[in-house]
C-alpha positions as CSV (number, residue, x, y, z in Angstrom):
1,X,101.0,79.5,121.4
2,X,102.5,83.0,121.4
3,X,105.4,82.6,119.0
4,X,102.0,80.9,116.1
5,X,100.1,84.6,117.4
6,X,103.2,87.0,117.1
7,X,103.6,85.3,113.2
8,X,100.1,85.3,112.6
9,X,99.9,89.4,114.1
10,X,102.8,90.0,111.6
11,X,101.3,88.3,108.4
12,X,97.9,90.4,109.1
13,X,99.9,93.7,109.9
14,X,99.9,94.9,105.9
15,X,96.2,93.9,105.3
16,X,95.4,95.5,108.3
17,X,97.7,98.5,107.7
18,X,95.8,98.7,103.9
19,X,92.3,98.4,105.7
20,X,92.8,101.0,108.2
21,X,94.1,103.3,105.2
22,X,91.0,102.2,102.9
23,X,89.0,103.7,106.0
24,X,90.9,107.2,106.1
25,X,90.7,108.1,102.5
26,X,87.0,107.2,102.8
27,X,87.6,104.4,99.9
28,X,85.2,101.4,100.7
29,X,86.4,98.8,102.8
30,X,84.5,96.3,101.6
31,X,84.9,97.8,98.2
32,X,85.9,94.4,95.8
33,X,88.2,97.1,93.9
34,X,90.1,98.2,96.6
35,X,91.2,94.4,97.1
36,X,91.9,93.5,93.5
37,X,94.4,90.6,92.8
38,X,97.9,92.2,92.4
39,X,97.0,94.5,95.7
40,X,96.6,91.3,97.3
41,X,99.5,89.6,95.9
42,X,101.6,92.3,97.1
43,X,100.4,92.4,100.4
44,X,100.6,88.4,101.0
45,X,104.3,89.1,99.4
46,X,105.1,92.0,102.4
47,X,103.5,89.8,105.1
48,X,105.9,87.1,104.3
49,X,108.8,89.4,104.0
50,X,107.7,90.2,107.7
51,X,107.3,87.0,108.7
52,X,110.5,85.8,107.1
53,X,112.3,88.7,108.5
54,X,111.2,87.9,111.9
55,X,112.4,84.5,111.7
56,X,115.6,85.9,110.7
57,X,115.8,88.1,113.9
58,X,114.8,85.5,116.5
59,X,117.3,83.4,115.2
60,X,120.2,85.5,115.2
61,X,119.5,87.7,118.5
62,X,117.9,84.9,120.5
63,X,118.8,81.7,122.1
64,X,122.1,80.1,123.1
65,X,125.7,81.7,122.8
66,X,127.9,80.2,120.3
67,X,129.5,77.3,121.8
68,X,127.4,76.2,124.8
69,X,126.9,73.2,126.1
70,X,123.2,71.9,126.5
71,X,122.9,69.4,129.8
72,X,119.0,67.9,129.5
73,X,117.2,67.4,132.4
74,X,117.8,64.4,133.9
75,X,117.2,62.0,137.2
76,X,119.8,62.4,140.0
77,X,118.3,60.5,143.3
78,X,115.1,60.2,142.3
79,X,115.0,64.0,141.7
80,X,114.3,65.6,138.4
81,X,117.2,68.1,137.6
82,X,116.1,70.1,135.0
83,X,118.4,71.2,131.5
84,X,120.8,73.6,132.2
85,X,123.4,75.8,129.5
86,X,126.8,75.5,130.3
C-alpha cells in the first residue's frame, strides 16, 4: 500500500502546491477561474511527469545488482527457506 500512497502523494503534489499558492495571493480557492481547463491540463501534465520520474528513479537506484542470482524460497526438510540474492 505505500508504494499506491507515495504515487498518489506525488500526483497531488502540483494541485496541492497551486492550492496552497491560490491561498497566499488571497485568489479564491474555490474560485472556478483559478482552476480553468489548460491550468488543469498543465498540472495533470507535471503530476505525471512526477510520477513518471519517480518510476524512473526506483528503477534505476533500487532493487537487485546487475547480475544476481534470485533463489525463491523453497522447502528443505519440511522447513520453509525463504528467497535469497546471490
Amino acid at each position: 500500500m505505500r508504494p499506491i500512497f507515495t504515487e498518489f502523494a506525488l500526483f497531488a503534489t502540483p494541485f496541492v502546491a497551486y492550492a496552497l499558492f491560490l491561498w497566499a495571493t488571497r485568489t479564491g480557492v474555490l474560485d472556478e477561474k483559478a482552476w480553468s481547463r489548460p491550468r488543469l491540463f498543465w498540472l495533470a501534465a507535471v503530476a505525471l511527469v512526477l510520477v513518471i520520474a519517480s518510476f524512473l528513479v526506483l528503477a534505476e537506484f533500487t532493487g537487485s545488482p546487475p547480475r544476481s542470482t534470485y533463489i525463491p524460497a523453497h522447502m528443505e526438510n519440511g522447513q520453509l527457506v525463504p528467497g535469497v540474492e546471490k
